[in-house]
C-alpha positions, 0 to 999 in steps of 0.5 A: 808651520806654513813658510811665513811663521817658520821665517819670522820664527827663524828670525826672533830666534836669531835676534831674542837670544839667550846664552844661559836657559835660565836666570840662575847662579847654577846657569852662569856657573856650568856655562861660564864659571862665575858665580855672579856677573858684575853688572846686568842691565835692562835695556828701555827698549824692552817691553814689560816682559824685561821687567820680569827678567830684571826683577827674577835676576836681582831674586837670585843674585845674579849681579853684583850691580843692577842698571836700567838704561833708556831715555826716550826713544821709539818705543817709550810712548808704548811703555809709558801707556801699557804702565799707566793703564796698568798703575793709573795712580803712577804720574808717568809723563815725562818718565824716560824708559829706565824711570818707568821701569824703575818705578814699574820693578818697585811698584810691582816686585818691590824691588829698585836697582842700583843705577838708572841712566835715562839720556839715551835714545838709541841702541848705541848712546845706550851703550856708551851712555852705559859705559860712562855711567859705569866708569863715573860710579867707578864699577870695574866689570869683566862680564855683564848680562844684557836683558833687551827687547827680542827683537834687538838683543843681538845688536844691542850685544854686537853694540856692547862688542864695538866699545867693549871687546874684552868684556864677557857679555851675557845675552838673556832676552827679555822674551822668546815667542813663536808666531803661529801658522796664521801670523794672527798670535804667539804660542803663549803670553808675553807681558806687553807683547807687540801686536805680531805686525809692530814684531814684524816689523821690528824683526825685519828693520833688524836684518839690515843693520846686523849686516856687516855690508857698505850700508849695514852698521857692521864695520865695513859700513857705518861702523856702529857694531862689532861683525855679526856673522848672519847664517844662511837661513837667517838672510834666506828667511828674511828675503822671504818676509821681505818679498810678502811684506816690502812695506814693513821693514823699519827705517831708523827714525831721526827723531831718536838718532842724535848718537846713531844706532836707532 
């Protein structure tokens, strides 16, 4: 692999992580003894790859409960057009990302979830938006597994942490790719994949808010999540892609950051 693929593939690994390899109560019982999680959630923020993982979750049981999660936020317009040209019948303007997903599992799985919270805009009132809908509907949780976009799973697990240490959290992110040498493609097909250069992008903002530095979000600068340790290799990869593309590390958008933690 040239330097380039091997730094962002370093990257989504960090970031798109998964704690079980498959969705299946056999995973869930070898890695954490349970039988099935109290609550798993889709995180808006997803491409329609998170749909598959949500739908392939509620097929075996995983949860007790089933949540999607997402109001409107800098990837709801992506998702409302990639549903639209997949569905043209469906009247998707307005939806916020959990409706859009909720009538995106029925119309594609006949499937539906138990509870959508759709007032959110970012990875952290996603969480405590989350949490209150879960204490308003009165479901007690002592593990729950979160599906997110690659590119955010970690910090959306290091956001859960922040407001709720004690609870056991699952990563299962809603894909895993590797770019190739050229930086031109992905080694298989993901639905609703990123063009490479929006995954790029949304990789590289990444680094700078897990890191528990004066200006990341950890503790020791805004406060959003719980402490991320980032390896070596990680922070060298990313320095790598930040010396060859300056220009494509995102900022956090205003517009979305109401609650904080875009």
């Amino acid at each position: 692999m040239s330097e380039l693929s091997t730094a962002v593939n370093r990257l989504g690994a960090f970031c798109g992580v998964r704690d079980v390899p498959t969705l299946t109560i056999t995973a869930l019982q070898e890695r954490y003894g349970l039988q099935q999680v109290d609550v798993m959630v889709l995180f808006g923020g997803s491409i329609l790859a998170g749909e598959r993982v949500l739908a392939e979750g509620i097929r075996q049981h995983l949860a007790k409960k089933y949540v999607i999660v997402g109001g409107h936020g800098h990837t709801t317009a992506a998702l409302r057009k990639q549903i639209q040209q997949l569905y043209p019948d469906l009247k998707v303007a307005g939806m916020s990302e959990a409706e859009l997903f909720a009538a995106y599992l029925k119309r594609r799985d006949g499937l539906q979830v138990d509870l959508l919270e759709c007032e959110s805009t970012n990875c952290g009132n996603n969480i405590t938006n989350l949490l209150a809908l879960l204490k308003a509907h009165q479901i007690e949780f002592n593990s729950i597994l979160l599906c997110q976009d690659a590119t955010m799973q970690r910090r959306m697990a290091a956001t859960l942490a922040k407001y709720a240490p004690q609870v056991r959290i699952i990563n299962y992110a809603a894909y895993q790719v590797q770019v190739n040498d050229h930086l031109t493609g992905y080694d298989h097909q993901v639905a609703g994949m990123w063009p490479v250069s929006q995954y790029l992008t949304l990789l590289m903002g990444e680094i700078p808010r897990l890191a528990d530095t004066p200006t990341g979000y950890g503790p020791r600068g805004k406060g959003y999540l719980a402490h991320v340790a980032i390896p070596a290799e990680v922070t060298q990869a990313f320095q790598t892609l930040k010396r060859h593309f300056p220009d494509q590390v995102r900022s956090a958008n205003p517009e979305f950051a109401t609650h904080k933690n875009d």
